[in-house]
C-alpha positions as CSV (number, residue, x, y, z in Angstrom):
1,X,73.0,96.2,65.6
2,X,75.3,99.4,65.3
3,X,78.9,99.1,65.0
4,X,80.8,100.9,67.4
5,X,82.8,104.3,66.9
6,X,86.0,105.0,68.9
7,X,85.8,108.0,70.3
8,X,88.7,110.5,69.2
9,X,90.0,114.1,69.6
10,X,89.4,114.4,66.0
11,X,85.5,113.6,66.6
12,X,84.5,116.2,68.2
13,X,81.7,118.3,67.0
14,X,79.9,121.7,68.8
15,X,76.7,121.2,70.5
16,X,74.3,123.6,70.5
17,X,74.3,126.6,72.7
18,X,72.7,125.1,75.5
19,X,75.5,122.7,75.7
20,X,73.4,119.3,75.2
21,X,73.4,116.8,72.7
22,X,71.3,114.1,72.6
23,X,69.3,115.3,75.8
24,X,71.4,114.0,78.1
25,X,73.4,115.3,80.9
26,X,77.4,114.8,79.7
27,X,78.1,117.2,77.4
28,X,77.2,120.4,78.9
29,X,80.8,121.5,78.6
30,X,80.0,122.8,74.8
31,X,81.5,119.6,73.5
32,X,80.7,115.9,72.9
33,X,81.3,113.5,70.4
34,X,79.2,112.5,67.0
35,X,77.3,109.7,68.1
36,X,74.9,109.5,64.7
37,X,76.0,106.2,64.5
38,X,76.8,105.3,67.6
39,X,76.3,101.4,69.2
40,X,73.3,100.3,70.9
41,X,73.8,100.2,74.9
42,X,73.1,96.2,74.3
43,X,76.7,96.0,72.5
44,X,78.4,97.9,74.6
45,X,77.1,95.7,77.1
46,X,78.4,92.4,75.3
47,X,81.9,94.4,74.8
48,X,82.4,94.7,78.3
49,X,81.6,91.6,79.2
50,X,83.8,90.0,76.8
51,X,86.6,92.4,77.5
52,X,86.2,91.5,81.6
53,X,85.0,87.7,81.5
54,X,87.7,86.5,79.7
55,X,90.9,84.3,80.6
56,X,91.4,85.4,84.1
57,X,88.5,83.5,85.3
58,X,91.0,80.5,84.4
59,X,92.9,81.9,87.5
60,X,90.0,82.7,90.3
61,X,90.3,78.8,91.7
62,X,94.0,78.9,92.1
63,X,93.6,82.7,93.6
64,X,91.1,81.5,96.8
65,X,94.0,78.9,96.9
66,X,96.4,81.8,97.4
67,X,94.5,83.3,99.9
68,X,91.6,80.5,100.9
69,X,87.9,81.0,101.3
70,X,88.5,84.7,103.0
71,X,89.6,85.2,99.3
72,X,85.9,85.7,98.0
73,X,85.6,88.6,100.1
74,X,88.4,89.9,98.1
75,X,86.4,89.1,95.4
76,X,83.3,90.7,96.4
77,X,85.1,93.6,97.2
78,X,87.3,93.8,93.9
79,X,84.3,93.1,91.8
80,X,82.1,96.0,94.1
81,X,85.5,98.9,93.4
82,X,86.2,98.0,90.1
83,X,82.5,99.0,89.0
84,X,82.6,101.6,91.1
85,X,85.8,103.0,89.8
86,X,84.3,102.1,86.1
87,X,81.3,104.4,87.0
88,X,83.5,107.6,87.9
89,X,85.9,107.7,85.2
90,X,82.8,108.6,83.0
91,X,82.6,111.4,85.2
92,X,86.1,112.4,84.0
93,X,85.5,111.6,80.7
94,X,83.5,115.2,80.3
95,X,85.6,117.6,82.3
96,X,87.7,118.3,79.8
97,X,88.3,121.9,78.3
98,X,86.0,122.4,75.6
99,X,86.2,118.5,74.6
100,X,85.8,115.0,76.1
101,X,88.7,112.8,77.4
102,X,89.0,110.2,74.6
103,X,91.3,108.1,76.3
104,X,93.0,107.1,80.0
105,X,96.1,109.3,79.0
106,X,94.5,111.7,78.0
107,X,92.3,111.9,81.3
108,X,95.6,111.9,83.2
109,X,97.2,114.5,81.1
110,X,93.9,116.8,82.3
111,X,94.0,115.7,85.7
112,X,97.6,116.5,86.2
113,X,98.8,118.6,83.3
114,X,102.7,118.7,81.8
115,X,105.6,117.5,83.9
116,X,106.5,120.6,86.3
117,X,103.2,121.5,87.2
118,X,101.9,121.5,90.8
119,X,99.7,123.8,92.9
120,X,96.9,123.0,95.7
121,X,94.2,123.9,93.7
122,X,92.7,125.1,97.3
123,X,92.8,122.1,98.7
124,X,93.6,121.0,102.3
125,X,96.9,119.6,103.1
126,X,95.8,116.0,102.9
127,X,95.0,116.2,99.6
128,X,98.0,117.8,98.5
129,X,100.1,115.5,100.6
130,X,98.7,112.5,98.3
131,X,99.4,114.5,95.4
132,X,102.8,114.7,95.7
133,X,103.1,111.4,96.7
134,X,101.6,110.2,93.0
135,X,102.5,113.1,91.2
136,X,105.2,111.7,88.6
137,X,103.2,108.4,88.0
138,X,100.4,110.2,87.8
139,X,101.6,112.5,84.5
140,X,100.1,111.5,81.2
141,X,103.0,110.1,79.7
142,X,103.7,108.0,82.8
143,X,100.2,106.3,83.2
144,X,100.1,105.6,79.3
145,X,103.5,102.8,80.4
146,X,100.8,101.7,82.5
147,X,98.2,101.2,80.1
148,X,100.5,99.6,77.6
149,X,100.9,97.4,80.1
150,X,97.4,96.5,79.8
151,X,97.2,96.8,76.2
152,X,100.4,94.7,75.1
153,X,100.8,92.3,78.5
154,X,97.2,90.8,78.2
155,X,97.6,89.9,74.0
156,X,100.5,88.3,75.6
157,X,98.8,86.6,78.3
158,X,96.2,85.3,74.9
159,X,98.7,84.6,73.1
160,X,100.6,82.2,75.4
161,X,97.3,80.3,76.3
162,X,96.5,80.0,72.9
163,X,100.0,78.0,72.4
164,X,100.2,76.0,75.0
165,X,96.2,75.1,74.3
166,X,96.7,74.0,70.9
167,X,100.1,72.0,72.2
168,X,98.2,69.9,74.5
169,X,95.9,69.4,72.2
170,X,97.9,68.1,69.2
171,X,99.8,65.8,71.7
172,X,100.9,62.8,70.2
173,X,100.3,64.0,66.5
174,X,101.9,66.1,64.0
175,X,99.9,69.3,65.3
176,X,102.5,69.0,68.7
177,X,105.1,71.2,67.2
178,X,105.9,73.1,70.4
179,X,104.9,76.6,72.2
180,X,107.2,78.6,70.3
181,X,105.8,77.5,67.0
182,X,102.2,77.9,67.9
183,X,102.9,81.2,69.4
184,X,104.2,82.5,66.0
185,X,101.1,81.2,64.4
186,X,98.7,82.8,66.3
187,X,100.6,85.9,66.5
188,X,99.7,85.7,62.2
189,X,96.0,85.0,62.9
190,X,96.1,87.7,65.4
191,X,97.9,90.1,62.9
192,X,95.5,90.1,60.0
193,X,92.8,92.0,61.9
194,X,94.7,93.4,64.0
195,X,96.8,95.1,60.4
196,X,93.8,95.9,58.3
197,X,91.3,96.9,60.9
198,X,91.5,100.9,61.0
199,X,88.7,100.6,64.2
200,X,86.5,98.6,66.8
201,X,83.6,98.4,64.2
202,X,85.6,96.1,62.2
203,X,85.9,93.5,64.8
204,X,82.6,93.9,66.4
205,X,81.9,90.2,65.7
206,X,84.4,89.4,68.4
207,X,82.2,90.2,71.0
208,X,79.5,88.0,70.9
209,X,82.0,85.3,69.8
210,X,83.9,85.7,73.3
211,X,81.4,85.9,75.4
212,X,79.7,82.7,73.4
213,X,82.9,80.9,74.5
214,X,83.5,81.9,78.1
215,X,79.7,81.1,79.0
216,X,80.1,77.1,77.5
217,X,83.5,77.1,79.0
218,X,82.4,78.3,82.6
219,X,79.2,75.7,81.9
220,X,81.4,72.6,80.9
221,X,83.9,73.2,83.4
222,X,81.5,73.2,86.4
223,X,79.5,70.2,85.1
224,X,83.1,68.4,84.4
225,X,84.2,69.1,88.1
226,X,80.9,68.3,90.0
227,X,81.2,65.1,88.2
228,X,85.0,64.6,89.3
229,X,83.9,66.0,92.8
230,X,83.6,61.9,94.4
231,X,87.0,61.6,93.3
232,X,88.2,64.8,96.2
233,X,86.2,64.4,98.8
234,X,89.6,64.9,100.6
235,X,91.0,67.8,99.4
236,X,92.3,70.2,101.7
237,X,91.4,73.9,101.7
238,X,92.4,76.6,103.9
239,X,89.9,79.6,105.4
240,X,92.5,82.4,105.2
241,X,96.4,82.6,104.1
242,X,97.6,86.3,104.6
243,X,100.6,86.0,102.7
244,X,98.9,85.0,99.6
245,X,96.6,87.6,100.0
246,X,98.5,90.5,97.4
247,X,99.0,87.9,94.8
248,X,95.5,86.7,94.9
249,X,94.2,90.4,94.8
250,X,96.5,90.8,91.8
251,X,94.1,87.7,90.0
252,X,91.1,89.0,90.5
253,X,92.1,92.9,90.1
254,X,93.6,91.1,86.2
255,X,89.8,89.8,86.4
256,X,88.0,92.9,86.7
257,X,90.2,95.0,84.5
258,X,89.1,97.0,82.1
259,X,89.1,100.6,82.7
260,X,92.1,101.5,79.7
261,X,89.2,100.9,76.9
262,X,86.2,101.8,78.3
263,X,86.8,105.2,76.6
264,X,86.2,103.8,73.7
265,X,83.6,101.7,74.6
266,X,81.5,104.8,76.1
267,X,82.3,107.1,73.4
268,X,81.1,104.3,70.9
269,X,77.6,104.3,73.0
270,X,74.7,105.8,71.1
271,X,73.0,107.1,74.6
272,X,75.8,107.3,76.9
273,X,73.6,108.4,79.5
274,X,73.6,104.5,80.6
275,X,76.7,103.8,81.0
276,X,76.3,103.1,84.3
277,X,73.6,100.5,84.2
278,X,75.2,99.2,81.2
279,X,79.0,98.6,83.2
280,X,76.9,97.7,86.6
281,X,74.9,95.1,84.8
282,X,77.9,93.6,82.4
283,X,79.9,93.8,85.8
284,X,77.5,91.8,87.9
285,X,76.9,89.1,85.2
286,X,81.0,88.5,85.4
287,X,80.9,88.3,88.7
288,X,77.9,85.6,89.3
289,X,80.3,83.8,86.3
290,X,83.4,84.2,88.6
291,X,82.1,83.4,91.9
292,X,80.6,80.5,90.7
293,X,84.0,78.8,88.8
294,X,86.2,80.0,91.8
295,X,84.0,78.5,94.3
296,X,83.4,75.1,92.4
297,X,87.1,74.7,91.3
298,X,88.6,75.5,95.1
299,X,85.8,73.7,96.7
300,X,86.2,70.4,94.9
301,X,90.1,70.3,94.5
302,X,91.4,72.8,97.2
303,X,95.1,73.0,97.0
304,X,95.4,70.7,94.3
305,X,93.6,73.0,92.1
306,X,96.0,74.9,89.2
307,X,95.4,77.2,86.7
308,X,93.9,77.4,83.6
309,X,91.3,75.7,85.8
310,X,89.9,72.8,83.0
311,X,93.4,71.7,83.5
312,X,92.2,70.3,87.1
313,X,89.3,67.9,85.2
314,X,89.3,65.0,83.9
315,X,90.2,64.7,80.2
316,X,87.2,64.4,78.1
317,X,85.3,65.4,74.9
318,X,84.0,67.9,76.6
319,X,87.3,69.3,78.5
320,X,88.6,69.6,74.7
321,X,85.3,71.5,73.7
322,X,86.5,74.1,76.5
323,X,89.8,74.3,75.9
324,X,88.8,75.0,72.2
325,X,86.5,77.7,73.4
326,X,88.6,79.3,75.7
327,X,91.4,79.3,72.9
328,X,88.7,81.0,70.2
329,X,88.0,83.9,73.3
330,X,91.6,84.7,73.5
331,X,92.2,84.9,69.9
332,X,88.9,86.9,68.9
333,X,89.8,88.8,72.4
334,X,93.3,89.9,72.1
335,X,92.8,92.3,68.4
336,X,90.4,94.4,70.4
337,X,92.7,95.4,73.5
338,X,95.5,96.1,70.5
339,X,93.3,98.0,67.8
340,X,92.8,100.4,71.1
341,X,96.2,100.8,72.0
342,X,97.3,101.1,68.1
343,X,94.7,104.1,67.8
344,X,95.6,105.7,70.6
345,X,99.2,105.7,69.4
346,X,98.5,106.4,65.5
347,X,96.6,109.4,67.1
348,X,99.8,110.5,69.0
349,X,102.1,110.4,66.2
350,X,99.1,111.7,63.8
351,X,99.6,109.4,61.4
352,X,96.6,110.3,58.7
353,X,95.8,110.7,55.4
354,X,95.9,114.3,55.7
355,X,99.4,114.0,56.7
356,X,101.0,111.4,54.7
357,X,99.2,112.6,51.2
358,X,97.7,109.2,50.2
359,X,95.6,106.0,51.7
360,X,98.5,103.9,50.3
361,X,101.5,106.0,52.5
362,X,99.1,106.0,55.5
363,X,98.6,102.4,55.3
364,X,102.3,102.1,54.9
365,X,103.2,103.9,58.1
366,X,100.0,102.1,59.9
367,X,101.3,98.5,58.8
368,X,104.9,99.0,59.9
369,X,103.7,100.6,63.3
370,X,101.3,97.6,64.1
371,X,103.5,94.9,62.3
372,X,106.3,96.2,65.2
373,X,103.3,95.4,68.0
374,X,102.7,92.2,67.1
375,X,106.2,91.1,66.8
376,X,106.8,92.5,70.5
377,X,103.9,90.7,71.6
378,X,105.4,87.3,70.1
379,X,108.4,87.8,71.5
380,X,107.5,88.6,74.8
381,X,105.4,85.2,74.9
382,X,107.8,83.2,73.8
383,X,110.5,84.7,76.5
384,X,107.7,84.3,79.5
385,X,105.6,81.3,78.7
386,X,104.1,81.3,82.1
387,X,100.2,81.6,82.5
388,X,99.6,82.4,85.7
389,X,102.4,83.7,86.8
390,X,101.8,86.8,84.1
391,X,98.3,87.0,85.0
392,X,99.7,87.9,88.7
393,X,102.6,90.5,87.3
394,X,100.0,91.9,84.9
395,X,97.2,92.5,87.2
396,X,99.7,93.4,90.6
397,X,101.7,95.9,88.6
398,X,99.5,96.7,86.2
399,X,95.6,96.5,87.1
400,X,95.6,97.5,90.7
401,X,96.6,100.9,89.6
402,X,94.4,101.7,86.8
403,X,91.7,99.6,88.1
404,X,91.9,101.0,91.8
405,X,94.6,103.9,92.5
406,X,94.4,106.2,89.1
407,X,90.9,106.5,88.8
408,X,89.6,108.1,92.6
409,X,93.0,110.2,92.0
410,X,91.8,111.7,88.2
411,X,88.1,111.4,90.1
412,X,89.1,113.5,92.7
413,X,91.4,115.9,90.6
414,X,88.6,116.8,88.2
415,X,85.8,116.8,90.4
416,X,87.0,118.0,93.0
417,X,87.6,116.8,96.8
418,X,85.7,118.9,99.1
419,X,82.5,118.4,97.7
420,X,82.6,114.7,98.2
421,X,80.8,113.3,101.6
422,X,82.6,111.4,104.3
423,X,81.3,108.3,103.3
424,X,82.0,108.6,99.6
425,X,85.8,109.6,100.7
426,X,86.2,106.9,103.0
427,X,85.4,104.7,100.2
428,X,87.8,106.1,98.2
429,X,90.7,105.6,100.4
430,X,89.9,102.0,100.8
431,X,90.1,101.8,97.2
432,X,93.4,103.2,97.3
433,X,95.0,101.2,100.0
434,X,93.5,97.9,98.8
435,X,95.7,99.0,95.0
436,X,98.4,99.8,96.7
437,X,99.0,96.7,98.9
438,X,98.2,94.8,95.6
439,X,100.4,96.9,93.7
440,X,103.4,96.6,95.6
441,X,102.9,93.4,97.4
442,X,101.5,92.0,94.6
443,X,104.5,93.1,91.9
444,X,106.8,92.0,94.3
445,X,105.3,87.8,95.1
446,X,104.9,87.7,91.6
447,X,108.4,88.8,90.5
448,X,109.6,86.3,92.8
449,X,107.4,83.3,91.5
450,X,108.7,84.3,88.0
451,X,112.3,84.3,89.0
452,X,111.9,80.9,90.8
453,X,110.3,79.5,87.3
454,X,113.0,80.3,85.2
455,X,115.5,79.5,88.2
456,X,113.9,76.0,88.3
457,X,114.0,75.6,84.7
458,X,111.3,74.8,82.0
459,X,110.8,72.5,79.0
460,X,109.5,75.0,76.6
461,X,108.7,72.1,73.8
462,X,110.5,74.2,70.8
């Protein structure tokens, strides 16, 4: 199977005068990509999925238990705008001048342009209303904080599961050396690829290793519960809870969150033309995965349930099988979301051969850019060793907007507004309202949850 081939500034070729390449339907700006050796649509497919079905479905119980059963609607709905929202940004992608969007900042930069710059493009007062009201989070440099949100604060999120996995379990041998000590260790496993690898095709096995992992994991856990499932017969579970309602949308948006690389996962696509059925199909197969772990974990042990969910069954062989699984997914998973954050930044500060002279000074300035990343990673885990509590702050204050808010705006911006029926813009305004109460709501429940943790004090096990 192909290797896939980020898709950079420095890619692009001309098409022919027609404007097509390929014979499909994206590049009829002048512009497209080299996609000679692009992936097959069938790896793309498998990145996706590993990318989305990852740790937060560790999180989906204890979310319903945030909001109750009326959470799966949530779900539903999260699962329905985030594939939606994955759909259109393609659509941005190729409205670039002369070239297509390789990245989310740089879609925002063309949305939006330099800091300064406003007009009303001829649109109705509405529109322009909105506008204002996003227009400085909306500028390129402002939406890449947000992505390196994404791109740092989930290796983080891997990174601190993977400790506090392999702590529990070495307990009671000479493997228990604490949190802090695993976290440094798998920040070094992390690093090697992470250092060396110069693109995605270099880690392509990571794919098909995660997803391998998530699917026994979601299978052992479910088996493991139903078996347990005598033992709750009384456990108490709620139909709605409002209040719990942001911070639960913040889980699942965390969940369905990958719009930063799927840049690089299209313009990696030998036929991009499917992208859609390639995101709708990886996007459904996560969600049949989520609704089913949610709905078994809350339904057999309600508000006893906690998160990572395998931490709710019984200890057992298997339970360790999982937890080793789960622990493999975040490690093979976390290089990918940093290679594409790395790239985007090396691109930024053009650091290239060309540049520097030599493979040996590139390398150089590569290796102490991405040795810097890693070490801010580390320490960030070892500051906030909390789980669940940063999957909430990650997807509230990150994920609802890129997920939800960002892409209808950039959407909208580059497409245009009037054109758009009354349905389609209805839509996108629920979108937007239900990223915003996340956002905000969301940010500020899970601010207060982490300052409660540390307030209450914790035994980090150094």
């Amino acid at each position: 199977m192909s290797s896939i081939k980020l898709a950079k500034t420095s890619d692009v070729v001309s098409t022919s005068t027609n404007g097509s390449i390929h014979d499909y339907e994206f590049g009829r700006g002048g512009y497209d990509v080299d996609r000679t050796n692009g992936a097959s649509s069938w790896y793309a497919y498998f990145n996706i999925v590993c990318l989305i079905a990852g740790t937060g479905m560790l999180g989906l119980p204890l979310a319903l238990k945030k909001g109750g059963w009326a959470g799966l609607v949530m779900l539903i709905l999260a699962w329905w705008m985030s594939s939606y929202t994955g759909v259109i940004m393609q659509k941005c992608m190729y409205k670039g001048k002369n070239r297509r969007l390789a990245s989310y900042k740089e879609i925002a930069t063309e949305s939006f342009g330099a800091i300064g710059e406003i007009d009303t493009y001829g649109f109705n007062k509405l529109y322009v209303v909105l506008i204002f009201s996003f227009f400085l989070v909306l500028k390129g440099w402002v939406s890449f904080f947000f992505t390196t949100w994404i791109y740092l604060g989930t290796p983080v999120l891997y990174l601190v599961l993977a400790a506090q996995n392999l702590n529990q379990l070495c307990a009671g041998t000479a493997g228990e050396i604490g949190n802090l000590a695993w976290t440094i260790i798998w920040c070094t496993v992390v690093g090697i690829p992470f250092l060396f690898a110069k693109s995605l095709n270099n880690v392509a096995w990571t794919s098909f290793t995660g997803l391998f992992a998530v699917m026994v994991t979601i299978l052992i856990t479910i088996i493991l519960a139903g078996i347990d499932a005598p033992n709750h017969t009384d456990s108490h579970k709620d139909n709605i809870i409002w209040e719990g309602f942001p911070v639960a949308l913040a889980t699942m948006s965390f969940s369905f969150g990958a719009n930063v690389v799927y840049p690089n996962i299209e313009g990696g696509m030998k036929r991009p033309q499917q992208w859609r059925m390639v995101l709708v199909s990886a996007m459904c197969l996560c969600a049949i995965m989520y609704i089913a772990i949610s709905v078994c974990g809350y339904y057999i042990y309600g508000t006893d349930v906690v998160s990572p969910i395998y931490n709710s069954v019984p200890s057992s062989p298997a339970r360790i099988v999982a937890i080793v699984l789960i622990t493999i997914n975040s490690v093979v998973s976390a290089p990918i979301l940093l290679i594409s954050f790395a790239l985007d930044v090396e691109d930024m500060l053009n650091i290239t051969i060309e540049r520097y002279g030599s493979k040996i000074k590139e390398f150089l300035v590569r290796a102490a850019l991405r040795s810097s990343l890693i070490v801010f990673v580390g320490a960030i885990g070892i500051l906030i060793p909390f789980f669940d509590l940063l999957m909430s702050l990650l997807g509230a204050f990150s994920n609802c907007a890129i997920v939800f808010v960002f892409p209808v705006l950039f959407y909208w911006r580059l497409t245009g507004f009037r054109n758009k029926s009354f349905y389609e813009l209805g839509w996108n305004f629920l979108i937007i309202l239900v990223g915003l109460v996340g956002l905000i709501f969301g940010t500020k429940t899970a601010i207060e949850d982490l300052i409660a943790a540390f307030s209450d004090g914790y035994d980090y096990q150094i």
